[in-house]
Structure formats: C-alpha cells, structure tokens
C-alpha positions as CSV (number, residue, x, y, z in Angstrom):
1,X,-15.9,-10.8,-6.0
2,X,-16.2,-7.7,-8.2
3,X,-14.1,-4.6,-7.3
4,X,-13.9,-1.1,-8.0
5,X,-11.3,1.3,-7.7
6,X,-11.9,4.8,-7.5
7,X,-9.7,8.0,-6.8
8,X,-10.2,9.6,-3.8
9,X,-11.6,13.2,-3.6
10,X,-10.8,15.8,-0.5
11,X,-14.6,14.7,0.6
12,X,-13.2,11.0,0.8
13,X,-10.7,12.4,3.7
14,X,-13.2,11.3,6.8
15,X,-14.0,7.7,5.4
16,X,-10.1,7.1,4.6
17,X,-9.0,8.4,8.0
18,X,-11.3,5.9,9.9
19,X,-10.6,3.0,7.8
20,X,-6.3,3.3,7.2
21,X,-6.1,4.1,11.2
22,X,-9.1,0.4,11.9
23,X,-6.2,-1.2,9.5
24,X,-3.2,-0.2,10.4
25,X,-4.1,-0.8,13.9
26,X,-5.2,-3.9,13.5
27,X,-2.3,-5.1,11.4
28,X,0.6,-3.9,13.8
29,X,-1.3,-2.9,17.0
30,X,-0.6,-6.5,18.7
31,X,3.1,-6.4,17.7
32,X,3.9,-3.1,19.1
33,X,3.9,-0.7,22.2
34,X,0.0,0.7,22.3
35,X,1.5,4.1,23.9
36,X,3.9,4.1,20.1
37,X,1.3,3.0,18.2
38,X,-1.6,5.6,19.5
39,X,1.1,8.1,18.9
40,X,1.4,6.9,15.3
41,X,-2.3,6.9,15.0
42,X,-3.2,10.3,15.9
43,X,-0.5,11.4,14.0
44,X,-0.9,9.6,11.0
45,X,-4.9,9.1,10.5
46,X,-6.4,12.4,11.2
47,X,-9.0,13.8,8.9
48,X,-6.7,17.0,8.3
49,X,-4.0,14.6,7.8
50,X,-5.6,13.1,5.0
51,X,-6.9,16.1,3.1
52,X,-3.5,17.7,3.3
53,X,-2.2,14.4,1.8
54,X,-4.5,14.6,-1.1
55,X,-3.1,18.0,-1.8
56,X,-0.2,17.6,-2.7
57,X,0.6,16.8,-6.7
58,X,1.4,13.1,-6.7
59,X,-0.2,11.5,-4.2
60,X,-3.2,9.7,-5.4
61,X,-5.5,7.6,-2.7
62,X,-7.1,4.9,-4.3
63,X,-10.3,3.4,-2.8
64,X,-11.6,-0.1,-3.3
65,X,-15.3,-1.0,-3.0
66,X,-17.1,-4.5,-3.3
67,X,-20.8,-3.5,-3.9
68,X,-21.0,-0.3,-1.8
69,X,-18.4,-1.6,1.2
70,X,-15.2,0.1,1.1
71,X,-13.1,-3.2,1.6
72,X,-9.3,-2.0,0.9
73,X,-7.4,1.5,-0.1
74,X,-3.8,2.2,-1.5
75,X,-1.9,5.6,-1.1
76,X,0.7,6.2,-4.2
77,X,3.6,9.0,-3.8
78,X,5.3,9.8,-6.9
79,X,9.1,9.9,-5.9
80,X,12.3,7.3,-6.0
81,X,13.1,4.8,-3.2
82,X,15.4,6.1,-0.7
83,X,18.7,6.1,-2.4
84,X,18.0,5.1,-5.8
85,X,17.6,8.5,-7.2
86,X,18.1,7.1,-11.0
87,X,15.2,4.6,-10.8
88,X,12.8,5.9,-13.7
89,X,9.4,7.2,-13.8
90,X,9.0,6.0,-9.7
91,X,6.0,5.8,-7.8
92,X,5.9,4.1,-4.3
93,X,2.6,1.7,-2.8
94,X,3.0,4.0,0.4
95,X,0.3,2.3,1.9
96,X,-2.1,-0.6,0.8
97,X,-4.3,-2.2,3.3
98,X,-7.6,-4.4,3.0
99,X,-10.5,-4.8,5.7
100,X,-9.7,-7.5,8.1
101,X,-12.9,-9.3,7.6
102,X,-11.7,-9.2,4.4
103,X,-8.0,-10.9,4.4
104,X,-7.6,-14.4,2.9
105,X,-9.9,-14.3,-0.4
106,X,-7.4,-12.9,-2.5
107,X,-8.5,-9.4,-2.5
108,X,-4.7,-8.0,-1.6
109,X,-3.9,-9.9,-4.7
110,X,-6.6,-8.4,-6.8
111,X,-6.1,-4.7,-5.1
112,X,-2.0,-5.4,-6.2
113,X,-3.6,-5.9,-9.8
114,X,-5.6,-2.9,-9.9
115,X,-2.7,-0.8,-8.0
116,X,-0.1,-1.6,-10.5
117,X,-3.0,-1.0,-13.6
118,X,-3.3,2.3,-12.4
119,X,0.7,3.2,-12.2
120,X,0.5,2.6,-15.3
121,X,-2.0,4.1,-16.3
122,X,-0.5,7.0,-14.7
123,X,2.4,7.0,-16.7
124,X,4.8,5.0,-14.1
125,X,7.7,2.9,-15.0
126,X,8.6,1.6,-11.7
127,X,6.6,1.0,-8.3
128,X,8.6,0.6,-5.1
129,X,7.5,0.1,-1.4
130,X,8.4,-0.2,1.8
131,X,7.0,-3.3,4.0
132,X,7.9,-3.6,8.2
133,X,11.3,-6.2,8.4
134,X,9.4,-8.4,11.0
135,X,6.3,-8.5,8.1
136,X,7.3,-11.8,6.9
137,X,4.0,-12.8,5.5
138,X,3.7,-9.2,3.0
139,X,7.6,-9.5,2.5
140,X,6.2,-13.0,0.7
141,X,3.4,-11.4,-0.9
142,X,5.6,-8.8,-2.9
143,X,8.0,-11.3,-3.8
144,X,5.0,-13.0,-5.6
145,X,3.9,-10.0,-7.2
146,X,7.6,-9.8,-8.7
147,X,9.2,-6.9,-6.2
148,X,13.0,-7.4,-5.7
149,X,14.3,-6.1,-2.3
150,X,16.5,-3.4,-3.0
151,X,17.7,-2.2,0.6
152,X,16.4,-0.5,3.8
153,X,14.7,2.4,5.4
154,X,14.0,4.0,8.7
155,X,10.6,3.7,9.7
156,X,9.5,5.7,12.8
157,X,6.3,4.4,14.7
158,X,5.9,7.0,18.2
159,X,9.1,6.7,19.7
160,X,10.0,3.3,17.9
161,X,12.7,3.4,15.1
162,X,11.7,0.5,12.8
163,X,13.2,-0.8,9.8
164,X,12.0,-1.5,6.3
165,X,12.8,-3.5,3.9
166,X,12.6,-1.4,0.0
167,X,11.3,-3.6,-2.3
168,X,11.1,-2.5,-6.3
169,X,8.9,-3.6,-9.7
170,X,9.9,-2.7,-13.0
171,X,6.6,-2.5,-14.4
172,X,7.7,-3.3,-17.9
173,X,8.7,-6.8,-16.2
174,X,6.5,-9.6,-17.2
175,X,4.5,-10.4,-13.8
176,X,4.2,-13.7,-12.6
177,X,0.7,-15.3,-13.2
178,X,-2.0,-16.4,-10.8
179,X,-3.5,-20.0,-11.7
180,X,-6.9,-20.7,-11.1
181,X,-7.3,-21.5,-7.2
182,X,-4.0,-20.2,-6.5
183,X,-3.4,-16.1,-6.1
184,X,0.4,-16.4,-6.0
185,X,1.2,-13.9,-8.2
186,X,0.2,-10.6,-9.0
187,X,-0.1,-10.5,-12.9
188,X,-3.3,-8.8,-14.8
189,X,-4.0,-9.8,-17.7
C-alpha cells in the first residue's frame, strides 16, 4: 500500500481533531474509566486545541493518506525527554496513531519509517517517546524500531495519574531491518 505524508496546515485542525480523538479513544477507551477518558478527550481533541498546537514553532502534525483516506497521523514536539536535558538535537513522536480498520498490515511500521525520514529531514539527532506502561504490545513495537527505554513519566488522563515508559532512538543508529513478510523492524532504506 502506497502512503503519503504530508504536513499539516492550521486548515487540517478539524480533520485531525476527529480522527486523533476516533483513535485515541479506541486504543485506550476500553482500558480506562469513560468519565477520565471523556475528560481527556474534550480536553485534548478539540479543533481549537489543534490549531493552537500547530502554532507553536516545533510542533509539526504529520498526516498519512493511502489514496485519498487519511489512515494514520504523528504529532512531533521539538524538546528533550523528561530529564535528559543533554540528549542532542531531540524531537519526541508525541503522538502516532493509525485508523483501526487499518492496524495489522504493517502501516504503524511504514508510518515509523516515514516519521523518523522526516526527523531527519528536519535536522533531528534523536527521537524519543512516551508509550502507556500497561501498552505492552507498542512497548514491543519501539523496541523493534530500535528505541531503548530510558525511564518514566507522569501521564495524566482526567483524574487518572498514569505512567509512561520514555523510550529513545539515536537516529544515527543503524535501524534494524524488516525482511520481506515480516515488519519487525523499523529501518528505511
């Protein structure tokens, strides 16, 4: 399948509200309190929300399309993890998500790809993130694309304190490399 990744424009802010909150609802609404997680929502995935986000220098939404769909978007924030002031040239994956319909064809893999293209593209040295403790499954994903854990963070979804694991990539790190059938790894060629 054939993706394109665009920037997002102020004018993108309505399309990317509706699809991050569909998402993120659908990834963590079963696992959590629906009064904390309609708190998060509203808070989180407004259109005023977004278009405030994508005015301030260093954050970049990036939108990924197959045909005309929108199937998948990232959010990058240029900034260190949380305690590792010294990392160079940071940026962190604040958000990546993909269209439920779309999950299991390898299109996280190939949105990961793209993601870290553009970093560097962007003039990024390293790329951190930070993914849910009881997310077992993306814990195993970054660890394919190459990201070390590196500690924790406070996550804060309503009323619930959560906590995240902070995983890094040195971009300059040679990425592991997906076989043909098999999209363990996160490398682009």
């Amino acid at each position: 399948m054939n993706i394109a990744l665009r920037t997002a424009s102020k004018t993108d802010a309505a399309i990317i509200a509706d699809f991050a909150r569909k998402t993120f609802e659908a990834a963590f609404g079963p696992d959590n309190d629906p009064e904390d997680m309609r708190a998060y929502l509203d808070e989180s995935f407004t259109r005023a929300r977004i278009k405030s986000d994508l005015a301030v220098p260093g954050v970049v939404y990036l939108l990924a399309y197959a045909e005309k769909e929108l199937i998948g978007y990232v959010k990058l924030a240029a900034g260190p993890p949380p305690d590792h002031d010294a990392v160079v040239k940071p940026v962190e994956v604040s958000r990546i998500y993909v269209a439920s319909h779309m999950l299991g064809r390898g299109i996280g893999t190939r949105l990961m790809q793209l993601t870290l293209r553009e970093c560097r593209q962007l003039g990024y040295e390293t790329v951190w993130l930070g993914v849910w403790d009881r997310n077992r499954k993306a814990r195993k994903f970054y660890e394919r694309c190459g990201y070390r854990k590196i500690g924790k963070k406070s996550f804060i979804l309503g009323s619930d304190m959560q906590d995240d694991a902070v995983y890094l990539l040195d971009l300059g790190q040679v990425l592991p490399k997906a076989t043909a059938g098999n999209h363990g790894g996160c490398h682009d060629e």
